[in-house]
N, CA and C atoms as a LAMMPS dump frame, in Angstrom:
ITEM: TIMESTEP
0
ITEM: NUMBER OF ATOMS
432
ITEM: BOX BOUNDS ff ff ff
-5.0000000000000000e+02 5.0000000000000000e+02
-5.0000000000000000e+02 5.0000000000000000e+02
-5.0000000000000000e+02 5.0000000000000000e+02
ITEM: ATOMS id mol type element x y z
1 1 1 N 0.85 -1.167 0
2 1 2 C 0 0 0
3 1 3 C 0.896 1.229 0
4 2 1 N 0.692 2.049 -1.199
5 2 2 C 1.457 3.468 -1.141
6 2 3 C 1.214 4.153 0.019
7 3 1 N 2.163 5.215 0.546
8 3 2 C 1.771 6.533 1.235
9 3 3 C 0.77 7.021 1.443
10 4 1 N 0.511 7.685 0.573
11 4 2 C -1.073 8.235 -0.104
12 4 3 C -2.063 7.202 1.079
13 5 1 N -2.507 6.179 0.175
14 5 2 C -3.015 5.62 0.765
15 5 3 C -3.498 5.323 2.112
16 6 1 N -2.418 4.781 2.303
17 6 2 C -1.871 5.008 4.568
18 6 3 C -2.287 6.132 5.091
19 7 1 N -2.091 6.568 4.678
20 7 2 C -2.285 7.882 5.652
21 7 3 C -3.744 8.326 5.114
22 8 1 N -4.456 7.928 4.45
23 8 2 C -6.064 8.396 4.134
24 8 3 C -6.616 7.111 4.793
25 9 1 N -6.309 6.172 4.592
26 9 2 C -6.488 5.159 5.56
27 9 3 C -6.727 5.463 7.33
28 10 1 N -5.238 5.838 7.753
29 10 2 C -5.094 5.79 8.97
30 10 3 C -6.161 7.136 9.563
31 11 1 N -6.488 8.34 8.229
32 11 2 C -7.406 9.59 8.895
33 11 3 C -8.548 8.639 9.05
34 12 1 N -8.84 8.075 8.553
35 12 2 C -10.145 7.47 8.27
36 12 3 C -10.742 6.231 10.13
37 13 1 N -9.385 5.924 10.408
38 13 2 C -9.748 4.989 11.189
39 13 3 C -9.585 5.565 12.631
40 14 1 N -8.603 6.419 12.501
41 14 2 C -8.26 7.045 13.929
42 14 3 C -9.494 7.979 14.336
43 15 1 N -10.145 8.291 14.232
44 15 2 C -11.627 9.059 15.395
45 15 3 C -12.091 7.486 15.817
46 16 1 N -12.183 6.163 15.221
47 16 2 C -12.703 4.946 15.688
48 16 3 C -11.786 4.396 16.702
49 17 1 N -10.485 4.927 16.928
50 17 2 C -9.737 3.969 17.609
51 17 3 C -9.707 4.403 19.016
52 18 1 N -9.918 3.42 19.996
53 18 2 C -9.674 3.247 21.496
54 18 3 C -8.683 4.098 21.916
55 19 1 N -8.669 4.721 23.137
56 19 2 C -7.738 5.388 24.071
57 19 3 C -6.243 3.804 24.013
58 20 1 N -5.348 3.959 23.564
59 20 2 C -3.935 2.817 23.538
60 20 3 C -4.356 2.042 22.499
61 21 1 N -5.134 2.259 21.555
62 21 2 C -5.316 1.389 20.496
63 21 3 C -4.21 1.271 19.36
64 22 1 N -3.691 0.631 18.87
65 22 2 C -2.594 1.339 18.096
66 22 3 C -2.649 0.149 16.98
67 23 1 N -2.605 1.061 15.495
68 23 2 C -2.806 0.202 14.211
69 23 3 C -1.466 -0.643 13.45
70 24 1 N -1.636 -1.682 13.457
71 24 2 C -0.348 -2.936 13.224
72 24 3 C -0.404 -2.949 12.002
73 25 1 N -1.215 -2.934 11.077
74 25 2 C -1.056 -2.936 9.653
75 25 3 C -2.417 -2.64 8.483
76 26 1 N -1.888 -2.067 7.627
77 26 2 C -2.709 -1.635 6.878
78 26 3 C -2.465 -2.387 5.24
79 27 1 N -3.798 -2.563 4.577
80 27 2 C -3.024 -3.298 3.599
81 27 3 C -4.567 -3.204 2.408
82 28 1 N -4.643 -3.492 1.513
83 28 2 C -5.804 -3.404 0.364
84 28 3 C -6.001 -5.409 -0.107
85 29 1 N -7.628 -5.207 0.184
86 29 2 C -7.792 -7.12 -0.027
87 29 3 C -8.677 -7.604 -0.542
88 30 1 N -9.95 -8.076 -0.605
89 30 2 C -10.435 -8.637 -1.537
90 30 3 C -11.344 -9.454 -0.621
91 31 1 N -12.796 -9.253 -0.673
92 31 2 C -13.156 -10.036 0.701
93 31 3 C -14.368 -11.161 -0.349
94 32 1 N -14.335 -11.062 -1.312
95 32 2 C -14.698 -12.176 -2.01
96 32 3 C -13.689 -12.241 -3.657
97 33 1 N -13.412 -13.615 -3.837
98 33 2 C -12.661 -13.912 -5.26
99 33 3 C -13.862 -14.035 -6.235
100 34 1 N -13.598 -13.693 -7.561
101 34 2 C -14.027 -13.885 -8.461
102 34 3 C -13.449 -15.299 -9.237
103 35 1 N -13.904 -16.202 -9.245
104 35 2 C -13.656 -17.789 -10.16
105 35 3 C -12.89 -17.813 -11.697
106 36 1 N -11.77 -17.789 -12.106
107 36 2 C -11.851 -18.119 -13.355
108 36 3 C -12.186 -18.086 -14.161
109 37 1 N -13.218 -19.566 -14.084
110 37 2 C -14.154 -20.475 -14.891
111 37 3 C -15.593 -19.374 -15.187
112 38 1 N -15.957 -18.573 -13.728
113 38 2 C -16.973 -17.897 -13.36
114 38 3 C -16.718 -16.4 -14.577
115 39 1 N -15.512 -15.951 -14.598
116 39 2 C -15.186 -14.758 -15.364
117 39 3 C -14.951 -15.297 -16.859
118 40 1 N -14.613 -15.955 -16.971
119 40 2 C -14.244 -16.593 -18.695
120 40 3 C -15.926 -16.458 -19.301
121 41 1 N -16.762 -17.266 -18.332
122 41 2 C -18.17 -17.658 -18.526
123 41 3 C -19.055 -15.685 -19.063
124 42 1 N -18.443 -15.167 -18.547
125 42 2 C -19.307 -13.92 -17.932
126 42 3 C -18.933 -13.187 -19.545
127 43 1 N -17.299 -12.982 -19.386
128 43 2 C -16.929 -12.655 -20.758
129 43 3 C -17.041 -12.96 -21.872
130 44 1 N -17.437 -14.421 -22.272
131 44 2 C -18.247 -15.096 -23.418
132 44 3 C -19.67 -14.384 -23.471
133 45 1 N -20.234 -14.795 -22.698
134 45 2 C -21.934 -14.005 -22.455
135 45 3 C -21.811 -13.085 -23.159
136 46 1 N -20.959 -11.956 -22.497
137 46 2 C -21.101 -10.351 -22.61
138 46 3 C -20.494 -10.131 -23.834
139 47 1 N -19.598 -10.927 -24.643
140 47 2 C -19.276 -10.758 -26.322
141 47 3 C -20.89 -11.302 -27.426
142 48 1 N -21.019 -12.715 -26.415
143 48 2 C -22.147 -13.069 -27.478
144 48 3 C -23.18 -12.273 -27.647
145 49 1 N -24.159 -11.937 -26.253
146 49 2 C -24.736 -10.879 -26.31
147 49 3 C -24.529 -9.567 -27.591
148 50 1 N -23.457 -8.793 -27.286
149 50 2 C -23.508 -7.638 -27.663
150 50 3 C -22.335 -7.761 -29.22
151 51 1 N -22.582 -9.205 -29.89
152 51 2 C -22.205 -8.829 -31.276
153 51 3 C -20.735 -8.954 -31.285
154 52 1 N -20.301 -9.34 -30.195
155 52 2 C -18.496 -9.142 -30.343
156 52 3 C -17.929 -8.038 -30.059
157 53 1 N -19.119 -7.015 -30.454
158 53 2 C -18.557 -5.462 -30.043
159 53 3 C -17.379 -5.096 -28.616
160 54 1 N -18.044 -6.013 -27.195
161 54 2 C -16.946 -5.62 -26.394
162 54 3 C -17.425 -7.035 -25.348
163 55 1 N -16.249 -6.925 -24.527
164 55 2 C -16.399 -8.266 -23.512
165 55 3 C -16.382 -7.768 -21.96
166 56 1 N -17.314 -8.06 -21.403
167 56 2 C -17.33 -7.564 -19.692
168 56 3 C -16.503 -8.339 -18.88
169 57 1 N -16.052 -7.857 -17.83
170 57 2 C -14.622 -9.245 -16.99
171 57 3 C -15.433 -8.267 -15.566
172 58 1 N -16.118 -9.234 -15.032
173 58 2 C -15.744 -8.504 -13.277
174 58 3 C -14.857 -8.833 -12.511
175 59 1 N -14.735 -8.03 -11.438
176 59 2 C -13.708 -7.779 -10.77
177 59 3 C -14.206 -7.493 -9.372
178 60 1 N -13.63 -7.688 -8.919
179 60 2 C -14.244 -7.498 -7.27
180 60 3 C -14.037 -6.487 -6.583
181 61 1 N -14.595 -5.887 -5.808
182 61 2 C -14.594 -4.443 -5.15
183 61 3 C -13.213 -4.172 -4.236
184 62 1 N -12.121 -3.683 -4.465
185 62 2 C -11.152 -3.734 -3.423
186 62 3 C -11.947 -2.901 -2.127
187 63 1 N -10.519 -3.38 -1.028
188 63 2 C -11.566 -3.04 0.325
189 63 3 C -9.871 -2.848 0.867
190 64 1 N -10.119 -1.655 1.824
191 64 2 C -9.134 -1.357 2.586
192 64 3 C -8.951 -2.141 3.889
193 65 1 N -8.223 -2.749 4.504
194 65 2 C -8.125 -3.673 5.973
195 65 3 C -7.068 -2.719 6.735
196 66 1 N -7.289 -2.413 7.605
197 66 2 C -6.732 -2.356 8.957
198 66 3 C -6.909 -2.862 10.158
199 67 1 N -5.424 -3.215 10.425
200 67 2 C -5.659 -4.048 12.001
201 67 3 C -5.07 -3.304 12.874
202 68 1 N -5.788 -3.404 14.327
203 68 2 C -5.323 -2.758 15.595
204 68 3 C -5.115 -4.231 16.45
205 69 1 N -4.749 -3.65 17.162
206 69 2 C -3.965 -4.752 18.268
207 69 3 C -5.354 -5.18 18.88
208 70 1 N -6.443 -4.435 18.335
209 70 2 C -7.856 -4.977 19.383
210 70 3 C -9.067 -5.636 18.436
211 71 1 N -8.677 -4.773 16.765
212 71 2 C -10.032 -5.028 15.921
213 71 3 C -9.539 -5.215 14.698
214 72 1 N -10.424 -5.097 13.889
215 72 2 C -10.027 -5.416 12.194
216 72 3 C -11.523 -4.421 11.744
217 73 1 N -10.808 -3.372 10.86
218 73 2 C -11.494 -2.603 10.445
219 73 3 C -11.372 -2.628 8.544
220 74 1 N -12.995 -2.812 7.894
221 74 2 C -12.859 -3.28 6.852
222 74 3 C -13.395 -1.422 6.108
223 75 1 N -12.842 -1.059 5.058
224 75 2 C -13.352 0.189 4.471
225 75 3 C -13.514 -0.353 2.858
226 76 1 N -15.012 0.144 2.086
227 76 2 C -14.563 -0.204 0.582
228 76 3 C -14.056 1.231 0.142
229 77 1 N -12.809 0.713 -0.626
230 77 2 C -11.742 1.507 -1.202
231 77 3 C -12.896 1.781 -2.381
232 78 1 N -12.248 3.133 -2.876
233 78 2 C -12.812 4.594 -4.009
234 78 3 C -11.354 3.685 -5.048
235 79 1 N -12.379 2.955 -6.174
236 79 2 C -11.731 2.174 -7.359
237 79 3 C -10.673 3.617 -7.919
238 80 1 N -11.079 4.935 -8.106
239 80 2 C -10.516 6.092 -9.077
240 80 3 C -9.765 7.018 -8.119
241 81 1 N -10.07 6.891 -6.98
242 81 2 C -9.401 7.809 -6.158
243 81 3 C -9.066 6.999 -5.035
244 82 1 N -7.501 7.273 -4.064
245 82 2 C -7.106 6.673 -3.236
246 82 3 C -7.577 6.931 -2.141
247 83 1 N -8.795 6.782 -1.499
248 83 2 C -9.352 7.164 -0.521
249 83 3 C -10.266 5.768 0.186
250 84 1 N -10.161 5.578 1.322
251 84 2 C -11.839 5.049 1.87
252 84 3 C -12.709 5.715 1.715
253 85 1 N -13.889 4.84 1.153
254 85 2 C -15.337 5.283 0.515
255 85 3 C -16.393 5.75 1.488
256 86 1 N -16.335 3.872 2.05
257 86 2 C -17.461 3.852 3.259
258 86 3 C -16.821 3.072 4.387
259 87 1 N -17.013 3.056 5.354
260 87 2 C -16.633 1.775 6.387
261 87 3 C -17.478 1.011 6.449
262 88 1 N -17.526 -0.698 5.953
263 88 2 C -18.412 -1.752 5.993
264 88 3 C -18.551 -2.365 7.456
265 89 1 N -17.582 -2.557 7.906
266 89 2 C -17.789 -3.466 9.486
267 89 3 C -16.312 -3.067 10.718
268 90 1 N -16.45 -3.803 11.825
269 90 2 C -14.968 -3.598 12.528
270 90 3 C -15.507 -5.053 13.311
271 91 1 N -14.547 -5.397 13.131
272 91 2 C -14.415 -6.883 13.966
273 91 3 C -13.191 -7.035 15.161
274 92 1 N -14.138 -7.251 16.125
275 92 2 C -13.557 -7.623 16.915
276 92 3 C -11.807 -8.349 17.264
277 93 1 N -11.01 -8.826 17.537
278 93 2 C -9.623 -9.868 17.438
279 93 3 C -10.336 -10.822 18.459
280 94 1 N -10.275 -10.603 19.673
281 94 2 C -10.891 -11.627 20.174
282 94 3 C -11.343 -12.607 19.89
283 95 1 N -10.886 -13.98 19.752
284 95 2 C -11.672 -15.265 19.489
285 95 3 C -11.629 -15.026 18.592
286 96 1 N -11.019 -14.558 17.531
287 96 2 C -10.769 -14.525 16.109
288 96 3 C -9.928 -16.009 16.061
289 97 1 N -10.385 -16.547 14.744
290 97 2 C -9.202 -17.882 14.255
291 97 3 C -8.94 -17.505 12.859
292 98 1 N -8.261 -18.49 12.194
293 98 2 C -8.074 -18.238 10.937
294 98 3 C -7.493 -19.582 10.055
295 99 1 N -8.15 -19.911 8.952
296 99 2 C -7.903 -21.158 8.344
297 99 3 C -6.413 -20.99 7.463
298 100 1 N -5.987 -22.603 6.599
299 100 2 C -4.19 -22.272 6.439
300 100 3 C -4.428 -21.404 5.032
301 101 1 N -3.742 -20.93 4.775
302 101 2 C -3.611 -20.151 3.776
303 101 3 C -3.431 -20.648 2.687
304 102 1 N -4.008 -20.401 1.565
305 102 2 C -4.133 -20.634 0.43
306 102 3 C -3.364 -20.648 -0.212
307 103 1 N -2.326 -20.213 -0.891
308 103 2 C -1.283 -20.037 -2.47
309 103 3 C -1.985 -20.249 -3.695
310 104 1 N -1.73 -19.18 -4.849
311 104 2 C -2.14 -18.985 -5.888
312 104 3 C -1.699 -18.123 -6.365
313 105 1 N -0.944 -18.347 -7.7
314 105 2 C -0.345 -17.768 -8.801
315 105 3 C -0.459 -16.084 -8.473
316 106 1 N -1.541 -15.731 -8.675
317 106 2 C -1.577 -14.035 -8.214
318 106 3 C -2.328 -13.618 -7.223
319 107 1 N -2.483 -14.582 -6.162
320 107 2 C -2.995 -13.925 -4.928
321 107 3 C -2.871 -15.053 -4.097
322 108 1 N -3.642 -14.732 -2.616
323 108 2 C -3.673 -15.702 -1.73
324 108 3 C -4.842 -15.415 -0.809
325 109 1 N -5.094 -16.195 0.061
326 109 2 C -6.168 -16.251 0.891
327 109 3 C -6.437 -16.517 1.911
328 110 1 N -7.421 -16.381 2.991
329 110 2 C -7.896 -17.189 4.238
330 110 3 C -8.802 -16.739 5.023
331 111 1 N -9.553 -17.566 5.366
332 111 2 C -11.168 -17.36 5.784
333 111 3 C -10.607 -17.313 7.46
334 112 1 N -10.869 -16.045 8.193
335 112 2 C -11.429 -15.852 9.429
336 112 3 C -12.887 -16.006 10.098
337 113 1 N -12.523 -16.329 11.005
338 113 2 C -13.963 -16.852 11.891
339 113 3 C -13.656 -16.832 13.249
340 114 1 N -14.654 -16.233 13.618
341 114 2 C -14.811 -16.34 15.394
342 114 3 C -15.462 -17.454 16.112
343 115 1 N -14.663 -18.056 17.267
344 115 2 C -14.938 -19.337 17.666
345 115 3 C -16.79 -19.896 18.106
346 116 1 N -17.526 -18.19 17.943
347 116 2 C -18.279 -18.724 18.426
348 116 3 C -19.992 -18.291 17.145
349 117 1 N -19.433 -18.3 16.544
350 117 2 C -20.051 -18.378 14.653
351 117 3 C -19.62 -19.36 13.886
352 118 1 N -20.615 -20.063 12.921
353 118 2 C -19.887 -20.77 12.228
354 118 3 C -19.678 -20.156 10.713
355 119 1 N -19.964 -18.979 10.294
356 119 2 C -19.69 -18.349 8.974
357 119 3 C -18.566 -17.212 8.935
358 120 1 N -17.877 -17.326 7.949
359 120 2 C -16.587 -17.015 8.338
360 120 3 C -16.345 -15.754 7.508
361 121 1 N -15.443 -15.103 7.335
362 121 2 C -15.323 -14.175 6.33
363 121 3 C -14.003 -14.416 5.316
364 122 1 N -13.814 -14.546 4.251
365 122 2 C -12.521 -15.025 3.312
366 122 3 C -12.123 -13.526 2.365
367 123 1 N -11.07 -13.175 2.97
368 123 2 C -10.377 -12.263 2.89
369 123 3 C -8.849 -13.164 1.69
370 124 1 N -9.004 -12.081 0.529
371 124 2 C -8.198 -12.073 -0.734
372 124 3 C -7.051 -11.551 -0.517
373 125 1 N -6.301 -11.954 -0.682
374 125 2 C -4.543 -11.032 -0.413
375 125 3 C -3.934 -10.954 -1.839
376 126 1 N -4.074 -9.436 -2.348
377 126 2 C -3.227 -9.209 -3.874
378 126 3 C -1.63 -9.985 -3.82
379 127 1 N -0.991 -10.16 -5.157
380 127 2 C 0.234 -10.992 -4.89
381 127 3 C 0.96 -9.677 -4.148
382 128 1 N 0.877 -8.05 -4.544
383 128 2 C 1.521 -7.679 -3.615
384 128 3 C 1.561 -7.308 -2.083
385 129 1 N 0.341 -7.833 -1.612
386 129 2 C 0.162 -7.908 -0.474
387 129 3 C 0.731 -8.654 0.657
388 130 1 N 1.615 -9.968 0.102
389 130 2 C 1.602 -11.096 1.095
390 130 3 C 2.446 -10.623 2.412
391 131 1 N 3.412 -9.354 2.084
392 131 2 C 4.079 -9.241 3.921
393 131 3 C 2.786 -9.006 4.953
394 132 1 N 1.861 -7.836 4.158
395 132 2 C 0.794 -7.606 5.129
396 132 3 C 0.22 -9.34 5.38
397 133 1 N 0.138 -9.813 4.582
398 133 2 C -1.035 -10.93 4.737
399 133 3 C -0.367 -11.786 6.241
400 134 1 N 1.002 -11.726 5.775
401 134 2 C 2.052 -13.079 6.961
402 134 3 C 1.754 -11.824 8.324
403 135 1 N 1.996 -10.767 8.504
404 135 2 C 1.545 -9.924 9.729
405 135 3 C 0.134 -10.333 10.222
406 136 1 N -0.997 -10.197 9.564
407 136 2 C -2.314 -10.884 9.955
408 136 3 C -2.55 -12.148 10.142
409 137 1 N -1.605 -12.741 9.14
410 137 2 C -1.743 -14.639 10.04
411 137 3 C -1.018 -14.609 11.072
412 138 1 N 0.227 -13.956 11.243
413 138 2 C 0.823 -14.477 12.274
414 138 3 C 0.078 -13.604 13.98
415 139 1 N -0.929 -12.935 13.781
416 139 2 C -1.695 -12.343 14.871
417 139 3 C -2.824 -13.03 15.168
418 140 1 N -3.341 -13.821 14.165
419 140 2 C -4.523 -14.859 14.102
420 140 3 C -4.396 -15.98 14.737
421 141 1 N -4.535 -16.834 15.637
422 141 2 C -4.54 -18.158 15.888
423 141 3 C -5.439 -19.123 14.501
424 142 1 N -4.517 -20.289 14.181
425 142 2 C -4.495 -21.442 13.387
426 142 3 C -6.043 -22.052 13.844
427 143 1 N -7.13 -22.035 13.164
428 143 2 C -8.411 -22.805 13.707
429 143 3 C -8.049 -24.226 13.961
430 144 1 N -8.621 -24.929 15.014
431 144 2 C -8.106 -26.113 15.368
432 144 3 C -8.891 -27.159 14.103
């Protein structure tokens, strides 16, 4: 994550943060993947449809993550401008777990869950993301 970024980030989160709260990492992620098979499919459609003229590919909404030593704060990132948009949720750390991590050619992955829910949330890590990503696993406990 550039400069820029961080620091529109960190304005964004600091009026939310606790008296000793202090933010461990900031990073841009992906809280659902788009399939392959699912985008190849979409882009055929959207040529056949419209004559060949042009082909649609989605893409998934980037989302800003920050972690504090207490929460996990999710923002959807402004696609044209480097800013947080909206703030979607803040999750707790507590009783947070986290499944093994994924590997894949241009990204990576892993579904968090709290011990006492069984639906989890699966958070996307860009390939240039992975130092942030190893900082958030290694703060996560391994789900048993």
């Amino acid at each position: 994550m550039n400069g820029k970024r961080r620091r529109l980030l960190l304005a964004a989160i600091d009026p939310m943060l606790e008296p000793g709260e202090q933010v461990e990492v900031t990073t841009i992620v992906n809280l659902s993947s788009v399939t392959v098979p699912r985008t190849a499919a979409f882009a055929a459609a959207t040529a056949i449809l419209s004559g060949g003229a042009m082909a649609v590919i989605p893409v998934p909404t980037p989302m800003y993550l920050g972690m504090t030593d207490r929460r996990i704060f999710i923002f959807r990132a402004n696609p044209t401008f480097a800013r947080p948009e909206e703030h979607l949720m803040t999750i707790p750390r507590a009783g947070l777990v986290r499944s093994e991590i994924k590997e894949r050619v241009l990204n990576s992955s892993f579904i968090i869950s709290s011990t006492d829910r069984e639906q989890g949330l699966k958070i996307v890590f860009p390939l240039a993301g992975r130092k942030e990503r190893n900082v958030i696993a290694a703060a996560l406990p391994l789900a048993a």
